[in-house]
DOMI-704674 format. One record per residue (C-alpha): residue number from 1; residue in three letters; x, y, z. Coordinates in steps of 0.001 Angstrom, whole numbers, padded with zeros to 6 digits. Example, Ala and Ser with C-alpha at 12.3 -4.5 7.8 and 13.67 -1.06 7.14 Angstrom:
BEGIN
+------+------+---------+---------+---------+
! resi ! resn !       x !       y !       z !
+------+------+---------+---------+---------+
!    1 !  Ala !  012300 ! -004500 !  007800 !
!    2 !  Ser !  013670 ! -001060 !  007140 !
+------+------+---------+---------+---------+
***
This chain:
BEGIN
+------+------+---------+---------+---------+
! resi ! resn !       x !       y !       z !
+------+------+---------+---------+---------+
!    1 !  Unk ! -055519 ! -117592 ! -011653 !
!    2 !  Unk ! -057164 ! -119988 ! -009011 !
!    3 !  Unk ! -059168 ! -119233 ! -005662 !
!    4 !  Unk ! -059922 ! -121821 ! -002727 !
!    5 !  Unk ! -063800 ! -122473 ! -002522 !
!    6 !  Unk ! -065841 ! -123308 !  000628 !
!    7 !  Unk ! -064929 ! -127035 ! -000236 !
!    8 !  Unk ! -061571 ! -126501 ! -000282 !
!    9 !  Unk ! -060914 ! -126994 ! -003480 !
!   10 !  Unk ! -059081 ! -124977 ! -006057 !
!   11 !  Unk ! -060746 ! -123325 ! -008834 !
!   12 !  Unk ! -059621 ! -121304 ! -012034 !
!   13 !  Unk ! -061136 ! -118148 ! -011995 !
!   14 !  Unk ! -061084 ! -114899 ! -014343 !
!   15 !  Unk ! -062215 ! -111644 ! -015092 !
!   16 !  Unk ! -065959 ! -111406 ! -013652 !
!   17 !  Unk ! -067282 ! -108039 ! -015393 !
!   18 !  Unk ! -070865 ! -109013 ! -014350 !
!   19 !  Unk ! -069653 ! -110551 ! -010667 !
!   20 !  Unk ! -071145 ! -114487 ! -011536 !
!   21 !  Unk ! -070947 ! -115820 ! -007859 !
!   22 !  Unk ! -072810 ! -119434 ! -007820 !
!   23 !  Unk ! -076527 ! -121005 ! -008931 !
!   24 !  Unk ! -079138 ! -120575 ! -006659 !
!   25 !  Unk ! -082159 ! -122458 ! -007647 !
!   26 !  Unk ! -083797 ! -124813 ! -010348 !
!   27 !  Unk ! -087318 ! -123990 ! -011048 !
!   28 !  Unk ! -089337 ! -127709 ! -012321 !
!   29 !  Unk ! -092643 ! -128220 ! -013177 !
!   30 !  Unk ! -094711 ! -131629 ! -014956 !
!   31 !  Unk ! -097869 ! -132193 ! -016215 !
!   32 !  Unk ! -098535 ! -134187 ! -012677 !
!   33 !  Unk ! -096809 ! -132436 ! -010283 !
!   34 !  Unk ! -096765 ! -135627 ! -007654 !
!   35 !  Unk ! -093684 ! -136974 ! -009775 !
!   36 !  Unk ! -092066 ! -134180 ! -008685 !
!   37 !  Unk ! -093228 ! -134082 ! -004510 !
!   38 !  Unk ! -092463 ! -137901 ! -004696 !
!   39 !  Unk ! -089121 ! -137660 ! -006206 !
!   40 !  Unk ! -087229 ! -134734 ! -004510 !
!   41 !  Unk ! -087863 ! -136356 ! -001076 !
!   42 !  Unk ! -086607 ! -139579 ! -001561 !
!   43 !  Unk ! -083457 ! -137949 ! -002818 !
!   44 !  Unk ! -082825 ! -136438 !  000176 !
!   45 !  Unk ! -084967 ! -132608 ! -000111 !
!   46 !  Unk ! -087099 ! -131181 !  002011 !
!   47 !  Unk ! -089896 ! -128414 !  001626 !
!   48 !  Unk ! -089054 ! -125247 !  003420 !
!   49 !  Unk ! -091359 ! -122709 !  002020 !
!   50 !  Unk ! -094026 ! -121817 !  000192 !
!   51 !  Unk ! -094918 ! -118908 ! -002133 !
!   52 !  Unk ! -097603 ! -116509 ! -000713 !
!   53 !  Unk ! -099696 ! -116034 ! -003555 !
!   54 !  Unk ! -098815 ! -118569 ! -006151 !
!   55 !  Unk ! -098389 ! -122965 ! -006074 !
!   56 !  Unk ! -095124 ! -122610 ! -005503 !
!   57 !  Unk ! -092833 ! -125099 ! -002935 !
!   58 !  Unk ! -089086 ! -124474 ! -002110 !
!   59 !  Unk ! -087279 ! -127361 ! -001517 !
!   60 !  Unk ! -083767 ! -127306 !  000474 !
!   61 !  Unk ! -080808 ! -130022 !  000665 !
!   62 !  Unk ! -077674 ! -127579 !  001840 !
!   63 !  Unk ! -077466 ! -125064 ! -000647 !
!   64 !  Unk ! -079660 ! -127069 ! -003513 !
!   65 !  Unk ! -082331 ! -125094 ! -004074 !
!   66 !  Unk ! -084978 ! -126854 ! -006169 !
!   67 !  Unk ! -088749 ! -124866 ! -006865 !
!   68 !  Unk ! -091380 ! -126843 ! -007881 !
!   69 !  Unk ! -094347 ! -124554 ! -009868 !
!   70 !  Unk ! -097725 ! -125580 ! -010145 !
!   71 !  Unk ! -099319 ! -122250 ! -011164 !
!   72 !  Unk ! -101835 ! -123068 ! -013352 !
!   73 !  Unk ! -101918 ! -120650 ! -016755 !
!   74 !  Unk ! -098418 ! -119504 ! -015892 !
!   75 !  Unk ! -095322 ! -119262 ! -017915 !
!   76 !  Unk ! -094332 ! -122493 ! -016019 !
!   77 !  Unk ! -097645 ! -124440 ! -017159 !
!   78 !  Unk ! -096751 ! -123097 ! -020893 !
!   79 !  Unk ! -093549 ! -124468 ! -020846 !
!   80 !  Unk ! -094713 ! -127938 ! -019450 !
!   81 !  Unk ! -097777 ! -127527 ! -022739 !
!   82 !  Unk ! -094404 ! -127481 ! -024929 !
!   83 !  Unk ! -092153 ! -130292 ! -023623 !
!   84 !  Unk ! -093616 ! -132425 ! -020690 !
!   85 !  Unk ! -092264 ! -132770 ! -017142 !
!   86 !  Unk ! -089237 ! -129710 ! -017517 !
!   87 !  Unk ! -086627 ! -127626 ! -016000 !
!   88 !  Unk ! -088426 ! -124659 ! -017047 !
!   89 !  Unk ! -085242 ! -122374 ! -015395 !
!   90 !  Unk ! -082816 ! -121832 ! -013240 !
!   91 !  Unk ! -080885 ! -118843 ! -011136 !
!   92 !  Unk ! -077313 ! -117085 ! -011281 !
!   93 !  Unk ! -076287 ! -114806 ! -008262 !
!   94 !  Unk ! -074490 ! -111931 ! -008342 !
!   95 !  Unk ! -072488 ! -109920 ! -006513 !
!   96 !  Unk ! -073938 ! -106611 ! -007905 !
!   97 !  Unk ! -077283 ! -105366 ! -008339 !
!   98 !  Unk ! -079627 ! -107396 ! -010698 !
!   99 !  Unk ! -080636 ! -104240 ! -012550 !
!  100 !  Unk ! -077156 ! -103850 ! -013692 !
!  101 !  Unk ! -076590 ! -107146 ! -014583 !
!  102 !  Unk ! -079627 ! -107495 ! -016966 !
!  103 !  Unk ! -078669 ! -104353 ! -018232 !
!  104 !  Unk ! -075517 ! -105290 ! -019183 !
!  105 !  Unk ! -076428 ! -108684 ! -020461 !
!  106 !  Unk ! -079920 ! -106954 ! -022686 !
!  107 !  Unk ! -076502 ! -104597 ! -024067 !
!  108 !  Unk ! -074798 ! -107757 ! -024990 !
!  109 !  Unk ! -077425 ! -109616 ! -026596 !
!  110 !  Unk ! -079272 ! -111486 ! -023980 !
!  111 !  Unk ! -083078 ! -111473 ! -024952 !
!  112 !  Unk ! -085385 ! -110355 ! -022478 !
!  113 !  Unk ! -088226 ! -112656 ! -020664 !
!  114 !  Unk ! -091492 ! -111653 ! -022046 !
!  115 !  Unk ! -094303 ! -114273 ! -021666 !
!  116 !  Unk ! -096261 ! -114464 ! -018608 !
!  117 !  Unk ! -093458 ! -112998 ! -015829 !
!  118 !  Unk ! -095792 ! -112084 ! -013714 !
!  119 !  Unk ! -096571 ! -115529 ! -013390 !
!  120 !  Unk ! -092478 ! -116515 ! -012592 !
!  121 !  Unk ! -091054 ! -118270 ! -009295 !
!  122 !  Unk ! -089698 ! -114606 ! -008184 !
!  123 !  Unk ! -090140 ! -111154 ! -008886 !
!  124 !  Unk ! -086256 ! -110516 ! -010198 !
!  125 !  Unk ! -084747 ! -109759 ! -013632 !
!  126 !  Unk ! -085144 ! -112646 ! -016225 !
!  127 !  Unk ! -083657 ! -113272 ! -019166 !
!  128 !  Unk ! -084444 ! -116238 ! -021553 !
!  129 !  Unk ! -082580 ! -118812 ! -021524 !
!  130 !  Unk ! -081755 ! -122441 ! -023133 !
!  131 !  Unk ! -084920 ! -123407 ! -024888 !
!  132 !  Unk ! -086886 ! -120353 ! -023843 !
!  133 !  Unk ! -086102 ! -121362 ! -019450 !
!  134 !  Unk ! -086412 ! -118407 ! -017818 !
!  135 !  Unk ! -082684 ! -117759 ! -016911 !
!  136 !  Unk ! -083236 ! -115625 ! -013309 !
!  137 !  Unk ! -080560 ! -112568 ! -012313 !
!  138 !  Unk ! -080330 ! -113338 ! -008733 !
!  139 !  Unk ! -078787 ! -110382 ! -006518 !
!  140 !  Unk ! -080179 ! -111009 ! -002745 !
!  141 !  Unk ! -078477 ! -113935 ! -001184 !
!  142 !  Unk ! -075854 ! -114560 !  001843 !
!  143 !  Unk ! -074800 ! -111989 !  003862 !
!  144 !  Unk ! -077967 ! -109539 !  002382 !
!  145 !  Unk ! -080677 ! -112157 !  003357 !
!  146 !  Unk ! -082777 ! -115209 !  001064 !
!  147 !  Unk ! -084210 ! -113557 ! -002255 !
!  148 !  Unk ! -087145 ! -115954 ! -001222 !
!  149 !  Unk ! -088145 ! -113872 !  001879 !
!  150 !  Unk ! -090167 ! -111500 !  000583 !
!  151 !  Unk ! -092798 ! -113702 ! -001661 !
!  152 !  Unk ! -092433 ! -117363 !  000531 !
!  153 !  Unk ! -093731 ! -118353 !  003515 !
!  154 !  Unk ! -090973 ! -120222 !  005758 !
!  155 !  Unk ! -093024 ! -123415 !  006455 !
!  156 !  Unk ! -093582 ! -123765 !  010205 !
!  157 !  Unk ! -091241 ! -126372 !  012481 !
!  158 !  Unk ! -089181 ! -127031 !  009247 !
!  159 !  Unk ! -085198 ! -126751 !  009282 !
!  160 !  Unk ! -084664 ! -123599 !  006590 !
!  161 !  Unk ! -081549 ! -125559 !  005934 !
!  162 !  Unk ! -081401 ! -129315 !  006072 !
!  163 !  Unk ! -078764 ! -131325 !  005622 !
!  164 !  Unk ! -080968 ! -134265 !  003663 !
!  165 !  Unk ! -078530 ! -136776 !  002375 !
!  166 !  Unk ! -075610 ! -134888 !  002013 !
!  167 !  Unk ! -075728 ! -132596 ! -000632 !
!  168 !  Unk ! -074170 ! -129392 ! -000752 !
!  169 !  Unk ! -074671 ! -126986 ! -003688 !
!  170 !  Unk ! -075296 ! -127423 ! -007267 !
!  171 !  Unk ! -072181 ! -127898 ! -008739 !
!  172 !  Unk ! -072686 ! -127546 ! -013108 !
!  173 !  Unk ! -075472 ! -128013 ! -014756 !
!  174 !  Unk ! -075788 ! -129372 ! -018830 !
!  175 !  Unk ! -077386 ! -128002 ! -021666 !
!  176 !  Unk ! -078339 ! -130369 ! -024773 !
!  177 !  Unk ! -078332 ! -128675 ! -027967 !
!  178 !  Unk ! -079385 ! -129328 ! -031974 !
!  179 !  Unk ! -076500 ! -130152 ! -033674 !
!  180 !  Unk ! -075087 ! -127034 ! -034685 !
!  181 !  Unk ! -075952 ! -124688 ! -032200 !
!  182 !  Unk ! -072725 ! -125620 ! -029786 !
!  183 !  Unk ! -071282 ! -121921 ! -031318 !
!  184 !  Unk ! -074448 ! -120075 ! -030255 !
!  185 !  Unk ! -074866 ! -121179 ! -027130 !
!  186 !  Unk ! -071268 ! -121008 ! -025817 !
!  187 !  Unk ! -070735 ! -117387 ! -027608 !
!  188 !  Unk ! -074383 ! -116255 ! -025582 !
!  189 !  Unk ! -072928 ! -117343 ! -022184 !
!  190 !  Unk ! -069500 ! -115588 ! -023096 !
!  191 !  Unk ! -071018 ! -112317 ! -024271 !
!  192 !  Unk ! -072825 ! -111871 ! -021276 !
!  193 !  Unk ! -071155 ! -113256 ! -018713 !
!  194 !  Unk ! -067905 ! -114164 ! -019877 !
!  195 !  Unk ! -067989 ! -117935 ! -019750 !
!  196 !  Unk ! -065200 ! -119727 ! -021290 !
!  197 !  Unk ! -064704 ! -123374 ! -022461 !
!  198 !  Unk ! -062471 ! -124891 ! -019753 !
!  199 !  Unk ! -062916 ! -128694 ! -021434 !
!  200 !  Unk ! -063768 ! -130539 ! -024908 !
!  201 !  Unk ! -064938 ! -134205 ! -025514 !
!  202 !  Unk ! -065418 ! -135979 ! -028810 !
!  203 !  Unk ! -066758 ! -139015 ! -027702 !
!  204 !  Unk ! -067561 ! -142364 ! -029414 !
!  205 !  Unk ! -069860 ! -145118 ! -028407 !
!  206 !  Unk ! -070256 ! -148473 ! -029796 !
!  207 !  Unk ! -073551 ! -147306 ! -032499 !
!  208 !  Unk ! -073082 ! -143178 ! -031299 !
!  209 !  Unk ! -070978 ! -140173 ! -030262 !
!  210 !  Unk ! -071536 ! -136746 ! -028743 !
!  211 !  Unk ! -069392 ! -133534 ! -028587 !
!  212 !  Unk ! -069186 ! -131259 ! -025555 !
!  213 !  Unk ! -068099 ! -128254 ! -024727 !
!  214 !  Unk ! -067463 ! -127755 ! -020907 !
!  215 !  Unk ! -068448 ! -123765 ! -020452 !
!  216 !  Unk ! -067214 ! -122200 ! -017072 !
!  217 !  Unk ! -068388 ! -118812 ! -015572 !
!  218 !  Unk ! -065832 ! -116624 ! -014050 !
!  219 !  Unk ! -066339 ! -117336 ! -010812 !
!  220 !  Unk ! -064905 ! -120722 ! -011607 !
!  221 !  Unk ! -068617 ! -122353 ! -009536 !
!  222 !  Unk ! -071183 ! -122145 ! -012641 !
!  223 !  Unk ! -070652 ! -124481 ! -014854 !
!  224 !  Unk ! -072543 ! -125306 ! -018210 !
!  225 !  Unk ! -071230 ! -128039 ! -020110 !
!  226 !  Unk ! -073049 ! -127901 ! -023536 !
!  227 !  Unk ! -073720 ! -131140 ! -025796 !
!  228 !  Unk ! -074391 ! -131810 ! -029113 !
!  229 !  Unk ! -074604 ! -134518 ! -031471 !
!  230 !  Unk ! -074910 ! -135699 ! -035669 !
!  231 !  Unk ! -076390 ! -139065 ! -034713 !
!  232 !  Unk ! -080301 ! -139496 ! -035113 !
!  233 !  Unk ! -080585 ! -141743 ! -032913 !
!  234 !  Unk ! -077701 ! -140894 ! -029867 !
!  235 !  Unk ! -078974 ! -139875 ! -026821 !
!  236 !  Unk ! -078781 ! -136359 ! -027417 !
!  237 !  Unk ! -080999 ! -136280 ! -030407 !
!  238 !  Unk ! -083788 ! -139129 ! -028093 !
!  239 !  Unk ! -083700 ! -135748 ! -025402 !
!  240 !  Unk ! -084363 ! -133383 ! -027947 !
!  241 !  Unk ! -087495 ! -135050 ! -029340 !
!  242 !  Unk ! -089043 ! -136489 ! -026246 !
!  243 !  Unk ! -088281 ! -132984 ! -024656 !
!  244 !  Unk ! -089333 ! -131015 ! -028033 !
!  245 !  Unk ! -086414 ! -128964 ! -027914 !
!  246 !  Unk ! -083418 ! -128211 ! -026113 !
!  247 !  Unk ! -082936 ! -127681 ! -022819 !
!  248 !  Unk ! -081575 ! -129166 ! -019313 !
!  249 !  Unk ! -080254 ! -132476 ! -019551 !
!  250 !  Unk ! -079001 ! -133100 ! -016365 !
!  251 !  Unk ! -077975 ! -131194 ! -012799 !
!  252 !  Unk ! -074882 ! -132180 ! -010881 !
!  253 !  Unk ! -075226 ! -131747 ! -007249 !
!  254 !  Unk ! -072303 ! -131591 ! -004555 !
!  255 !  Unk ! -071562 ! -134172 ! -001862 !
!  256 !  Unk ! -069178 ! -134417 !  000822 !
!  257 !  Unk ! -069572 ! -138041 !  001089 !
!  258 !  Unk ! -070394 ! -139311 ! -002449 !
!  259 !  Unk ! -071203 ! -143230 ! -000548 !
!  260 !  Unk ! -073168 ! -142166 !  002062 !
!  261 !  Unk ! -075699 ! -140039 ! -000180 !
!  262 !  Unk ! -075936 ! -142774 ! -002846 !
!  263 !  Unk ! -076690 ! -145372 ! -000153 !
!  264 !  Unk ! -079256 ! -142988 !  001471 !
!  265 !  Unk ! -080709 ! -142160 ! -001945 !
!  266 !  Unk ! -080887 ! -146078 ! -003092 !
!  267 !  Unk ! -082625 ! -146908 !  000054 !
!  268 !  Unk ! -085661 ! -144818 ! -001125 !
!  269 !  Unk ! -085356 ! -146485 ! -004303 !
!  270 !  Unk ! -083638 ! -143441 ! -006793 !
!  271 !  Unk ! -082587 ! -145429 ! -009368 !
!  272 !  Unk ! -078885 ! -145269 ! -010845 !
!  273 !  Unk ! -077521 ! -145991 ! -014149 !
!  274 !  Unk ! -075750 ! -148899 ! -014193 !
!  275 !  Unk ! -072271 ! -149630 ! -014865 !
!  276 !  Unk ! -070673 ! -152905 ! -015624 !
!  277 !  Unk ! -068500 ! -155061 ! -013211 !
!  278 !  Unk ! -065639 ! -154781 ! -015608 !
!  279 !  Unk ! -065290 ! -151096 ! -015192 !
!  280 !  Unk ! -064247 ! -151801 ! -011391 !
!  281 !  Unk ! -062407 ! -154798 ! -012566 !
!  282 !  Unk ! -059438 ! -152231 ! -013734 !
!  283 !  Unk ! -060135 ! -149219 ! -011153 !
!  284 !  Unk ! -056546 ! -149996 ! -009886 !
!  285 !  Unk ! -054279 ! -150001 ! -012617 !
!  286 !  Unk ! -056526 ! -146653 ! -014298 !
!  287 !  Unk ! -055339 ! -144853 ! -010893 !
!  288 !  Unk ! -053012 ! -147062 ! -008698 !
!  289 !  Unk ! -052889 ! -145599 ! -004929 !
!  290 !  Unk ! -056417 ! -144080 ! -005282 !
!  291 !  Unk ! -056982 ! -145073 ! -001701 !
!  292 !  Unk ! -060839 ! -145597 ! -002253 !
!  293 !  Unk ! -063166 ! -148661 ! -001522 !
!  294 !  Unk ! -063349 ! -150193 ! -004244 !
!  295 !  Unk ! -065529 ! -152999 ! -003454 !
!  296 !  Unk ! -068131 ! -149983 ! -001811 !
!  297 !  Unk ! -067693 ! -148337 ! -005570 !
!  298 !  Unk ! -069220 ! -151461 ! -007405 !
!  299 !  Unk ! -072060 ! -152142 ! -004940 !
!  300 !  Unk ! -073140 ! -148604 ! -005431 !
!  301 !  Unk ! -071660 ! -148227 ! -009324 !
!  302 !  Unk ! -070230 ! -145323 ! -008557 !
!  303 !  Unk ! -067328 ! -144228 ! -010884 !
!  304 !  Unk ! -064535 ! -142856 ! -010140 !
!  305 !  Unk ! -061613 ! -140715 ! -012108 !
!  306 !  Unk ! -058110 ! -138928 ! -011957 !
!  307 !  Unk ! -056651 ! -136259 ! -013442 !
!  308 !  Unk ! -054214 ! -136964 ! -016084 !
!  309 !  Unk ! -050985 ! -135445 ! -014516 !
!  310 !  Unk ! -050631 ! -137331 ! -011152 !
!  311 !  Unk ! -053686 ! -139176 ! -011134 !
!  312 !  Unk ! -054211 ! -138331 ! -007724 !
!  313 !  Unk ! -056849 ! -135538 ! -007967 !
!  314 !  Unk ! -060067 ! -137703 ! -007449 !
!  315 !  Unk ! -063453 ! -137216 ! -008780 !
!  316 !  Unk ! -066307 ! -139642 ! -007812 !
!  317 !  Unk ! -070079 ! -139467 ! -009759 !
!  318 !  Unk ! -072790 ! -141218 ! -009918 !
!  319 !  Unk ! -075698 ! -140691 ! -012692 !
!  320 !  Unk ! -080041 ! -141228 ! -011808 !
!  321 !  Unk ! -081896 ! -142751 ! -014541 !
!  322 !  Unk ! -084381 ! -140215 ! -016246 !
!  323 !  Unk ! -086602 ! -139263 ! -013761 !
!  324 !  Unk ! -088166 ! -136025 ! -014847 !
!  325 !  Unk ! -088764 ! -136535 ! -018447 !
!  326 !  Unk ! -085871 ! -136969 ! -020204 !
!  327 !  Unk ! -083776 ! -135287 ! -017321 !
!  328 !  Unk ! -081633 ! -136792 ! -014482 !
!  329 !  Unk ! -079403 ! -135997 ! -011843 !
!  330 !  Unk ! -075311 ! -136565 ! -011299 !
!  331 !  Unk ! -074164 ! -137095 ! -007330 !
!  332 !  Unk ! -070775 ! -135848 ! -007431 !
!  333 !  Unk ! -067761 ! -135695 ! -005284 !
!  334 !  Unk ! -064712 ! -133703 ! -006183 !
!  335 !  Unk ! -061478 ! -134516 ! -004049 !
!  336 !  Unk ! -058947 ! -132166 ! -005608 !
!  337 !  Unk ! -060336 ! -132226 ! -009359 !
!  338 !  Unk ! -062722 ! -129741 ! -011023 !
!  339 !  Unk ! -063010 ! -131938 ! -013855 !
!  340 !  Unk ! -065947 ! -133813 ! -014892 !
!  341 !  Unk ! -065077 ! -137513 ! -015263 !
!  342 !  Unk ! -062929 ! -137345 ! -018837 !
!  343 !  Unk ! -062345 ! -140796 ! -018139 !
!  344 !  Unk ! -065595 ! -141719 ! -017130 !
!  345 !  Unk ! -066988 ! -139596 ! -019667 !
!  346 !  Unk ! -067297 ! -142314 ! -022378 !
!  347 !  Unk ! -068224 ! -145277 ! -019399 !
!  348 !  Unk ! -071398 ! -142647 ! -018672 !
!  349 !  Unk ! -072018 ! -142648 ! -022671 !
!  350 !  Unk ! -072330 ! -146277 ! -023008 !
!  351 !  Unk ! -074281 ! -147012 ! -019858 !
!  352 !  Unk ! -077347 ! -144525 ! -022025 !
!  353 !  Unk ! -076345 ! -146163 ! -025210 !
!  354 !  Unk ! -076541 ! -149533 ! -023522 !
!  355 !  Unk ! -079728 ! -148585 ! -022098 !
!  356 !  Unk ! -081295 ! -147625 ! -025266 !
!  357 !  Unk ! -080158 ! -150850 ! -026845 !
!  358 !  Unk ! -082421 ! -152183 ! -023913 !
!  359 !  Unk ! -085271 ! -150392 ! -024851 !
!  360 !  Unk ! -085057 ! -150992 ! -028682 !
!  361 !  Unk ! -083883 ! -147187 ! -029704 !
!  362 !  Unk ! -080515 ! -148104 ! -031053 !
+------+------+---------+---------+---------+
***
């Protein structure tokens, strides 16, 4: 079955036993935390609040919710001890009550949160997640108020929601995995959640290839592509040792206007992957009648894709270089597809492999 979402844009949606309904936040932390209040802002985010007790800043762009911890002897500062500037974990709502979810999801296998959660972002059921993140069971959101209310202090003058650049929620989310652990993963987010694999890519580059599996939560909003990869040296296996295990590779954030937040972004110098001048060279005869700028796409090397049928469903995306770590960000605009760039897929893969060639990896 399908439902519309706020964007107007169809989804497939199934059976939600555990009522999935959207991420909420992505809790960071670094050995320097000034890499992260430098780079958030000049993509757009803005601090709204503050934790009461504990160095702790919310920052807002529409529904992006980023949380930067600097708690010192915290399960936060552990994780950054283990693999460097981090995603050290991130939120699921739910439309039922927290408890119930995390006892549901403890039933079917999840492992509880142990280490240091008194020291966590927020005082809600955890479960551990990819790479030990703490994987939060968000329940108090919409309609039934900001889960951040009770422990944060709305910072003074400051628009609780600002627009920033553009972007509106955060739309999936990848995992990068040791080679062999694609089954464990994807069977941990089915058994207690009841994900399922919506996409599959085998892909090839000129000295590497990857495989991922594109894992979708009921609600048809959460999604958690997982990669893996035989190579040594592809860019799967570079994350996993710089990072020191698995975890977040990237986050995918929505945009209504995938130009005007790249633009905004490049003036305050984000850097972008970049993509050759050939790529736009054939833009037209890939999807003929696409109707966008094309000339606008190449100054800003944004890519662009179709679905396969009609090649009229329109996806636009855009890829940071690593900026936190070995993690980066994906601006992405969906205009009738709920894909994520098959056919740009392998152009992404060679603008890392090409950029490890640069630096002498490959």
């Amino acid at each position: 079955m399908s439902a519309q979402t706020n964007i107007g844009m169809e989804v497939t949606t199934f059976e939600n036993p555990q009522g999935v309904d959207g991420f909420e936040f992505v809790e960071f932390a670094a050995p320097d935390p000034a890499l992260l209040h430098n780079l958030f802002p000049r993509m757009g985010f803005i601090p709204v609040a503050k934790h009461k007790t504990k160095k702790i800043t919310l920052y807002r762009q529409g529904t992006c919710n980023f949380l930067v911890n600097e708690e010192p002897d915290s399960f936060a500062a552990d994780f950054v001890a283990n693999h460097g500037p981090s995603a050290c974990g991130f939120a699921i709502r739910f439309n039922r009550p927290a408890t119930d979810v995390l006892e549901t999801a403890l039933g079917n296998g999840a492992d509880k949160l142990t280490h240091k959660t008194e020291t966590l972002a927020l005082d809600v059921p955890v479960i551990e997640g990819i790479g030990g993140a703490a994987l939060y069971l968000i329940d108090k959101y919409g309609e039934k108020g900001e889960v951040y209310e009770d422990e944060y202090d709305w910072l003074p003058g400051v628009d609780r929601n600002p627009k920033g650049f553009g972007l509106t929620f955060i739309d999936h989310l990848t995992h990068n995995l040791h080679f062999g652990n694609m089954q464990k993963w994807s069977e941990y987010y089915e058994r207690l959640f009841n994900f399922r694999e919506i996409r599959y890519f085998d892909i090839k580059g000129a000295k590497t290839g990857l495989v991922s599996k594109a894992m979708t939560a009921p609600d048809g909003m959460v999604r958690i592509p997982l990669n893996e990869s035989s190579d040594e040296k592809s860019q799967i296996n570079e994350y996993l040792n710089e990072y020191k295990g698995e975890g977040i590779q990237h986050i995918a954030m929505f945009t209504d206007n995938v130009y005007e937040t790249v633009e905004a972004m490049r003036e305050q110098n984000v850097a972008f992957l970049d993509t050759p001048d050939t790529y736009f060279e054939v833009i037209d005869l890939r999807m003929p009648g696409h109707g966008e700028d094309v000339a606008r796409l190449q100054k800003n090397k944004i890519l662009i894709d179709a679905d396969d049928e009609t090649k009229k469903k329109l996806l636009l995306q855009i890829f940071t270089q690593n900026n936190i770590g070995p993690i980066f960000f994906e601006i992405i605009q969906r205009k009738g597809n709920e894909g994520f760039g098959n056919g740009n897929f392998t152009a992404l893969f060679e603008s890392i492999e090409r950029d490890q060639m640069r630096r002498g990896v490959l």
